[in-house]
VOZAPA-426475 format. One line per 4 residues: number of its first residue (from 0); for each residue x negated, y, z of N, C-alpha, C. Coordinates in steps of 0.1 Angstrom, whole numbers. Layout:
BEGIN
NUM	X:Y:Z:X:Y:Z:X:Y:Z; ...;
This chain:
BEGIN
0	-669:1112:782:-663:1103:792:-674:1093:796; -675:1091:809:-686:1079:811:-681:1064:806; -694:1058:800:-684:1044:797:-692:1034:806; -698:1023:807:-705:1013:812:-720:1015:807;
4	-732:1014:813:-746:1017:808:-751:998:796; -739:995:796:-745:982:790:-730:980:779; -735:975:768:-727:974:759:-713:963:768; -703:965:763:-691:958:773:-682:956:759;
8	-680:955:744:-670:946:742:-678:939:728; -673:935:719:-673:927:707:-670:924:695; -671:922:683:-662:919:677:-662:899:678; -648:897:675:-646:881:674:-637:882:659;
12	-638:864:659:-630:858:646:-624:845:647; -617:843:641:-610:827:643:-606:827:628; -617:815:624:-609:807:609:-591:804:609; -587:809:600:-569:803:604:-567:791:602;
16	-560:788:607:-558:770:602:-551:768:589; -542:775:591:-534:772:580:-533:781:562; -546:794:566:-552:797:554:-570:793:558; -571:782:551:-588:780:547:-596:791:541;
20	-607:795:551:-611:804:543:-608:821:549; -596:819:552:-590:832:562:-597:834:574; -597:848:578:-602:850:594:-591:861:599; -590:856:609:-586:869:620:-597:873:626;
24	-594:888:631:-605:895:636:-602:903:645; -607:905:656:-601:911:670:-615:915:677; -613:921:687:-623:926:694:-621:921:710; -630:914:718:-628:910:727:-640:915:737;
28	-637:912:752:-648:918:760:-650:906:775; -656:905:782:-657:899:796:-650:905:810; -652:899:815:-643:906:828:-643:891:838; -642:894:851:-646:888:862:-635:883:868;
32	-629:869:876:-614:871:885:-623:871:896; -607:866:908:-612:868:923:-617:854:927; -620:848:919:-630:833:919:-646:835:917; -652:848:905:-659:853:898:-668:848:889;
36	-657:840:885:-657:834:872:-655:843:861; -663:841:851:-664:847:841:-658:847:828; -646:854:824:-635:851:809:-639:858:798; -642:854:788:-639:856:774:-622:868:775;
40	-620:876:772:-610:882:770:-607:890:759; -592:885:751:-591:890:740:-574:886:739; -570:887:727:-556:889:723:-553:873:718; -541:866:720:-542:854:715:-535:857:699;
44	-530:868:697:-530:866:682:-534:865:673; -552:869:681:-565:869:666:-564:855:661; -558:847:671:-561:835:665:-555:828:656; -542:831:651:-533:829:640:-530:842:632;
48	-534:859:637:-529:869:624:-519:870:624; -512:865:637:-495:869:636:-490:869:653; -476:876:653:-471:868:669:-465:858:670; -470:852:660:-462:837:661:-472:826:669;
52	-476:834:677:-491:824:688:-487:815:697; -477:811:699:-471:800:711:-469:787:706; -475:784:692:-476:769:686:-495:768:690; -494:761:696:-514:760:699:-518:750:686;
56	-508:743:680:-515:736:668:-521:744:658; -516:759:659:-517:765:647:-529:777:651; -536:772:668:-551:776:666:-565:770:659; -568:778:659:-586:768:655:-593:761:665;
60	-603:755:665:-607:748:672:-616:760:678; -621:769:671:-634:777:678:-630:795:675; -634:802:687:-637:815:688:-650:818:685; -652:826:673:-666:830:672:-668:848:681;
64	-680:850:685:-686:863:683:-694:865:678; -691:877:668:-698:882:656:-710:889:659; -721:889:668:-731:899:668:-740:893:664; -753:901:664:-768:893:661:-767:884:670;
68	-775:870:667:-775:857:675:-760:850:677; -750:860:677:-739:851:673:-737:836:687; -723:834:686:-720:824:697:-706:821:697; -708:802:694:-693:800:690:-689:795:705;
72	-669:796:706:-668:794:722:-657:781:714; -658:772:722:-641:758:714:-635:760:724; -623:763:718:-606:767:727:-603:758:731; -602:742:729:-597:730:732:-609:719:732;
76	-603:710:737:-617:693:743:-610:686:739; -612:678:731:-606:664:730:-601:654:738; -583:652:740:-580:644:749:-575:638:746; -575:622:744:-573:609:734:-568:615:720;
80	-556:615:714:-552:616:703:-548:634:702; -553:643:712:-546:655:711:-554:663:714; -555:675:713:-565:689:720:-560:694:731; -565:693:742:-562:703:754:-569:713:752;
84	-562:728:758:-564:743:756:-580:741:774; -587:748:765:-599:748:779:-593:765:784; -581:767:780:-581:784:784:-564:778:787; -555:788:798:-546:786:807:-535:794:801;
88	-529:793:790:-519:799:783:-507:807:793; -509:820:794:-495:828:805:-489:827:799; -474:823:806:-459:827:805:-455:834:811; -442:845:807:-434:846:813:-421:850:812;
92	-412:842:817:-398:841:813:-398:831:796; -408:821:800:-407:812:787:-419:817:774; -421:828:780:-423:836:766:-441:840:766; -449:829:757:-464:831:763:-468:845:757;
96	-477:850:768:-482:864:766:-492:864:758; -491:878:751:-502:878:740:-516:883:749; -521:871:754:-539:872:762:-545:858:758; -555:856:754:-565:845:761:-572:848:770;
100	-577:844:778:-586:845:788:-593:835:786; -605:827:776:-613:817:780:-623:816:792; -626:808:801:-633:806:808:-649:805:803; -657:809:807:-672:808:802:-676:794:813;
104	-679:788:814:-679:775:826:-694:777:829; -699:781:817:-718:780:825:-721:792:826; -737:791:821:-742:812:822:-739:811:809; -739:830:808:-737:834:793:-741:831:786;
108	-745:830:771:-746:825:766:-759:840:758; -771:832:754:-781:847:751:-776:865:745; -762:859:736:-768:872:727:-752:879:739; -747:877:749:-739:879:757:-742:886:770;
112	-755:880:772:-761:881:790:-763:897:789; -766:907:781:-762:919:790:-754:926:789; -741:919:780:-731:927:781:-724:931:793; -718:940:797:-710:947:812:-696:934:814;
116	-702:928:822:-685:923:830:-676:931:839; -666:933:832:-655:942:844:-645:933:854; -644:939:862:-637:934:873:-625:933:871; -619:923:869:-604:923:870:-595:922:888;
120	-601:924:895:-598:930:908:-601:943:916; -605:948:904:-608:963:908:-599:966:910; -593:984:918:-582:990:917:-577:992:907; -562:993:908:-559:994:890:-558:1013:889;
124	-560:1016:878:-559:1024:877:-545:1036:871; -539:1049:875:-528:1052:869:-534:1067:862; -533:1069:853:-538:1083:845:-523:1088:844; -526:1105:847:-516:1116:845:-512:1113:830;
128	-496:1111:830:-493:1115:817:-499:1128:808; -505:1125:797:-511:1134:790:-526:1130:791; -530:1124:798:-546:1123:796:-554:1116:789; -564:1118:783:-570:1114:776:-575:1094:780;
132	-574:1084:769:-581:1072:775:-581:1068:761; -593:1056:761:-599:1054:749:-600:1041:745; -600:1037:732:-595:1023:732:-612:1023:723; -619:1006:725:-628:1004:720:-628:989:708;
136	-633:992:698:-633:980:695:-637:978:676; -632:969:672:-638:966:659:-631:963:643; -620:976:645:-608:977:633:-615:973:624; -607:969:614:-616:967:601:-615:980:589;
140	-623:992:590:-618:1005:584:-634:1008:578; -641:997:579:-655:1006:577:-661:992:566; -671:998:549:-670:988:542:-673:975:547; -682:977:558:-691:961:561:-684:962:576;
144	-677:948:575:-674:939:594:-678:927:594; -684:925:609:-688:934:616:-696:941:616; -697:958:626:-706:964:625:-710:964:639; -720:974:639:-724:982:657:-721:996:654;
148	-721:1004:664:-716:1003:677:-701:1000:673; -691:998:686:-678:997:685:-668:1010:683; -662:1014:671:-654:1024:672:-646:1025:683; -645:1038:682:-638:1047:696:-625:1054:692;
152	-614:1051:697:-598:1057:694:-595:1059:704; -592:1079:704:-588:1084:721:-576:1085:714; -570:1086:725:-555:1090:723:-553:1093:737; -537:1095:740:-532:1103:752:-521:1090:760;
156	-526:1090:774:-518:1080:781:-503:1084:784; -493:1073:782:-475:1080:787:-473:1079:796; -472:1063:802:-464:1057:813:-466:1044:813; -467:1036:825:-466:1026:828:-452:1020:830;
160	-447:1008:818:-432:1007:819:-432:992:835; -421:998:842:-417:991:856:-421:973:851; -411:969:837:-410:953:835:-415:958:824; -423:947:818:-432:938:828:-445:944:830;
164	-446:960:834:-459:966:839:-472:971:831; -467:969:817:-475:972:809:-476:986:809; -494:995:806:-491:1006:802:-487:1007:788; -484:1021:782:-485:1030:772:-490:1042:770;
168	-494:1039:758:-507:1051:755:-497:1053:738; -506:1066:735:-505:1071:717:-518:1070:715; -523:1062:707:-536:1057:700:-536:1055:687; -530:1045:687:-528:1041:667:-538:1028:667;
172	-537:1017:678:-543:1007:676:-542:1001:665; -551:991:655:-550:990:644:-556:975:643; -553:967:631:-560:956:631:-575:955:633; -577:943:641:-592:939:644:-595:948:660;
176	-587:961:658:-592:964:673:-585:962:686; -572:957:686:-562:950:696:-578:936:704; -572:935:716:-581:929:723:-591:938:729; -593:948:724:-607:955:730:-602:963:744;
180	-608:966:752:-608:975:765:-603:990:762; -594:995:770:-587:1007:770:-595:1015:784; -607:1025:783:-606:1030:796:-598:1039:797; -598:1050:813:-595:1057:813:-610:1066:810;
184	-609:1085:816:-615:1093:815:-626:1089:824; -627:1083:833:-636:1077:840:-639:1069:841; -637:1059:828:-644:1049:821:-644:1034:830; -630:1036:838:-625:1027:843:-616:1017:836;
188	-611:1007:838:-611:996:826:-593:998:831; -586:1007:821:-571:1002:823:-566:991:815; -569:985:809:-565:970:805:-568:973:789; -560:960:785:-565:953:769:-555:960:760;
192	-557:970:750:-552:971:738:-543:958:732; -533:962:730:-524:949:725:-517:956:711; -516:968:706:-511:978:695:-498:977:696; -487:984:687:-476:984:688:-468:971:687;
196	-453:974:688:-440:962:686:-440:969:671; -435:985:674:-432:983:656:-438:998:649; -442:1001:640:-449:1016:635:-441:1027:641; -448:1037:649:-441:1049:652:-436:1046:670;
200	-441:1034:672:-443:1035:688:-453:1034:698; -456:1036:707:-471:1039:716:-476:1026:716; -488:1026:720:-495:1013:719:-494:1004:736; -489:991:733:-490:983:743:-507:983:751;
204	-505:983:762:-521:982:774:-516:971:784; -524:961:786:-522:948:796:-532:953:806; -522:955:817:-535:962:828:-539:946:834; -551:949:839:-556:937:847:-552:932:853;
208	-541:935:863:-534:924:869:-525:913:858; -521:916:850:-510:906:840:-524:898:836; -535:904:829:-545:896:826:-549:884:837; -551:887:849:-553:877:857:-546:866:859;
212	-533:868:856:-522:854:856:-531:847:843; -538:848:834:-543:840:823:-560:837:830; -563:845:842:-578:847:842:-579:838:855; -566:828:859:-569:823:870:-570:812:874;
């Protein structure tokens, strides 16, 4: 399957707040809106290890990524007595979606600049039920995390459900690798691995358009 000629995702981590010493671990990647601004993209549950992500007190102050040279990103700025989010938390129907989208505000940052930015206004893409598409990222299944290159999990795409437009795939997304990029066979970017609701059902996929309500 073709993928990008330039490395395109990551592993990340977030200290927990509420266990010291704890990390969550996810895999995140870049991607572009129709401003062409540049987002950090990844899962907002790495950041607490749970779905209980809609209390922001109970984020960290910083997103790390894990590669050589390494580069910390701060979720929030100090605003008198409180933290404002520097990243645009989606709702919908009350209910915040599991995305961050951080903003990069300057250039990339060294150990970042040639990773692949994907377009989040590209066409979206719809694969035949049954076809192969591949999720990328940085489970924690191998002795030492992180590693290089990013593990690869094909599985077979189902359907795109109507509300609220998410695809589904059979994969077996797994901890650490939720957040990472799902292509299709043509190594086009069908959205962000989000893993199951519960064991024994297909894996949630946030196609780029839902991403962009966070990326805007």
């Amino acid at each position: 399957m073709p993928v990008p000629d330039q490395p395109f995702c990551f592993p990340i981590s977030c200290g927990l707040v509420e266990k010291p010493g704890v990390f969550g671990i996810g895999t995140g990647f870049l991607a572009r809106n129709a401003a062409g601004t540049v987002h950090l993209i990844t899962t907002a549950h790495t950041a607490t290890k749970d779905n209980d992500f809609r209390f922001l007190e109970r984020w960290p102050n910083i997103l790390s990524v894990v590669i050589d040279g390494g580069c910390d990103f701060p979720l929030f700025r100090a605003k008198e007595d409180a933290r404002e989010p520097r990243f645009r938390p989606f709702y919908s129907k009350e209910v915040m979606g599991d995305v961050l989208a951080l903003p990069i505000e300057n250039a990339l940052p060294a150990p970042l600049a040639d990773f692949h930015v994907f377009d989040l206004m590209a066409p979206e893409v719809f694969p035949a039920t049954g076809f192969e598409v591949t999720s990328y990222g940085f489970p924690h299944i191998r002795e030492h995390w992180p590693y290089w290159p990013p593990n690869e999990m094909r599985g077979k795409y189902l359907m795109k459900q109507p509300n609220p437009g998410s695809h589904l795939a059979w994969i077996g997304i797994v901890e650490g690798h939720s957040g990472g990029p799902v292509l299709d066979q043509n190594g086009s970017l069908l959205g962000m691995g989000l893993g199951q609701i519960a064991e024994g059902e297909p894996d949630i996929i946030m196609p780029p358009n839902i991403i962009l309500f966070a990326a805007r």
